[in-house]
N, C-alpha and C positions, 0 to 999 in steps of 0.2 A: 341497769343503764350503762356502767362501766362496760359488761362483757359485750352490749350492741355496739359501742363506740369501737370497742377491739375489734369488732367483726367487720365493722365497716371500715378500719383503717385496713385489715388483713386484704379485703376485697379490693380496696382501693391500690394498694401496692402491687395486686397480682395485674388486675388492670392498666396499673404504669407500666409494670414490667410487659405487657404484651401489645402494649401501642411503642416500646422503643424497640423489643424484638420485631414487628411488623413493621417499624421505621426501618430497622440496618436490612432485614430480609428485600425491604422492595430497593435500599438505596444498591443491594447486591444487584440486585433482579436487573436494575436499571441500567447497571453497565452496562449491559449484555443488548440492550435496547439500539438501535442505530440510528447514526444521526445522520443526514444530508449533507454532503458539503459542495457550493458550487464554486469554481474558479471560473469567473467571466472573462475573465483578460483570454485566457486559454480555451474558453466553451468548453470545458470538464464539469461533470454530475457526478461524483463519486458518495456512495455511504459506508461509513463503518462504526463500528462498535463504540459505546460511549466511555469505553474502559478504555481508548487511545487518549492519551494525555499527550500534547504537543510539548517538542522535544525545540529549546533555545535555539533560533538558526547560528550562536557563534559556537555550540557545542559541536564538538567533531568526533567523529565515529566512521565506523565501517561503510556505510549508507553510502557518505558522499565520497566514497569512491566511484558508486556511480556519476555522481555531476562529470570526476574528472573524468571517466569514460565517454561521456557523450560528447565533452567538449570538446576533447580529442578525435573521435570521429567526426564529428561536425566541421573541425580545420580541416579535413583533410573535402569531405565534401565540399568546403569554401573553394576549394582552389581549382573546383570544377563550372566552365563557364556556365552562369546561367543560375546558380542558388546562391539566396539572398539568406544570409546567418546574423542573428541576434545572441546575445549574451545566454547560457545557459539560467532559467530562475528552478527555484526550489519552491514548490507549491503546498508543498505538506511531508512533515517531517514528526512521526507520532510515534509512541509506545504505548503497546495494551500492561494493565498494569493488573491485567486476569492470566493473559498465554506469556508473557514477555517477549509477544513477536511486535517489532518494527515495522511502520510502513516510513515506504520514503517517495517521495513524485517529483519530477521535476519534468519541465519543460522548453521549449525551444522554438522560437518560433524562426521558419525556414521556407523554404519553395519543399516539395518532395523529394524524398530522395530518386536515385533513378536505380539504389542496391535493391538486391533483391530480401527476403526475410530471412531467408540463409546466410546473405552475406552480412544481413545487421548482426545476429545473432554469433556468430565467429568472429565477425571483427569486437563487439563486446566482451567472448571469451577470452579473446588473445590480450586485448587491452587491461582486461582483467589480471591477466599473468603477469602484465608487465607492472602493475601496480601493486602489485602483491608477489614480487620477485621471492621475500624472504620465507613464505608458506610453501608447501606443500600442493598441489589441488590435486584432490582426489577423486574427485567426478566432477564432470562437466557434460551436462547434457542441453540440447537444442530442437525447439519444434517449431513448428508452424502453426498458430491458432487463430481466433479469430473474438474479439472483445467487442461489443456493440457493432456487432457489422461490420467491423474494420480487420483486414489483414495484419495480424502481427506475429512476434518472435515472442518464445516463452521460454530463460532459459534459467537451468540449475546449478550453480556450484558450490560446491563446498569445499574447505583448507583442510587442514590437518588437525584433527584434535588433540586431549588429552586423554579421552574416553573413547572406547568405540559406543558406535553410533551417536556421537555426540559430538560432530562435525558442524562448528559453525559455518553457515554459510548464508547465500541468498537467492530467492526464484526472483527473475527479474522480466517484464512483460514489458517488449520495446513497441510502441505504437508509431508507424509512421503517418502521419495523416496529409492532407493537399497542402494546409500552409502551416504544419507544425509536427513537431515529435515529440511523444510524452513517453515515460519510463514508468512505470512502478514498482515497485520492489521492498519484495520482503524480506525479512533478515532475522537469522535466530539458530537455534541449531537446527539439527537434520530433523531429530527427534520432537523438537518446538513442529516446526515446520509440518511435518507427515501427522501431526496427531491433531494439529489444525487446522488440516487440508480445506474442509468444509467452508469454513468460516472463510479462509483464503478467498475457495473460487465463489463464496455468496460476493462479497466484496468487488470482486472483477467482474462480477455480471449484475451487478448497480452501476459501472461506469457507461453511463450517455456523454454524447459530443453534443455540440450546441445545434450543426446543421442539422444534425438525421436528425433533433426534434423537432424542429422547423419544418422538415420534409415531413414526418409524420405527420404534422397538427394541419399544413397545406392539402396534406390528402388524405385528409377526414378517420386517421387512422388511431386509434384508440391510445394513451401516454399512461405506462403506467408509475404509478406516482413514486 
């Protein structure tokens, strides 16, 4: 009797021990799971990874170096007749706490700009140097892409490190749209960055705006979720 009692306590500890292992294995699995995020003030659809944990807006970092970038291009569009500027907001400000890459978003609501996606993306770099006077920048690159059907700038820099290839820096995606301008941007090193690529561009191609889905679902055109 004693040694069924041992057998069934032995059985029953293996079986604890494989419902807490199958607990932490799916609570790992689930990071990696994406969640939806919508910002309605802005008509932004964005998802990503459940392993972002939101990052305090009084915390300050490398990130909102972008705000002051936009805000400063944005004075200067102000003083062009005919665009109406609102206050820069921060819409999402997270860290994966799987890759230790940042996302950061912010937005602006505005008329259109009338630059072109060349001149967002250099005026960004340049403003970028001048806020970051005391680093180094060691690459700075600019293209032309395109995010839910929208024309944007996609641009790369990185400072000076301590390591090679281990240049912090950040990809930053400038969206200008009819009545607003959104940013997103990554931030982490070179090597964060290129070894995450994937996860990156899945993320920028979950972003929907509020009208294309409107125009979508008015011309019977399939949403995918």
């Amino acid at each position: 009797m004693r040694k069924k009692k041992i057998a069934l306590l032995f059985w029953f500890m293996v079986l604890a021990a494989a419902i807490c292992i199958g607990i932490i294995y799916v609570g790992k699995i689930s990071q990696r799971w994406y969640k939806k995020v919508e910002i309605e003030e802005f008509g932004l659809t964005i998802s990503y990874p459940r392993a972002y944990i939101d990052i305090p807006k009084e915390v300050e970092n490398i990130e909102q170096i972008a705000n002051n970038i936009t805000a400063i291009i944005t004075e200067t569009d102000a003083d062009t007749p005919g665009i109406a500027v609102d206050l820069v907001d921060e819409i999402i400000h997270a860290k994966s706490d799987l890759t230790g890459i940042t996302i950061y978003a912010e937005a602006i609501k505005k008329e259109k700009t009338t630059k072109t996606i060349e001149q967002i993306c250099e005026d960004y770099i340049i403003m970028f140097k001048v806020f970051n006077s005391y680093e180094e920048v060691l690459i700075e690159e600019y293209e032309e892409v395109t995010v839910a059907g929208q024309p944007a700038g996609r641009t790369e820099i990185y400072v000076s490190g301590k390591l090679d290839f281990v240049y912090p820096g950040m990809i930053s995606y400038l969206i200008p749209l009819e009545d607003r301008e959104i940013t997103i941007v990554f931030s982490g090193t070179k090597k964060l960055l290129e070894a995450n690529k994937k996860e990156i561009n899945k993320i920028i191609n979950s972003v929907k705006f509020s009208e294309l889905l409107e125009d979508e679902i008015e011309s019977g055109e399939n949403v995918e979720e």
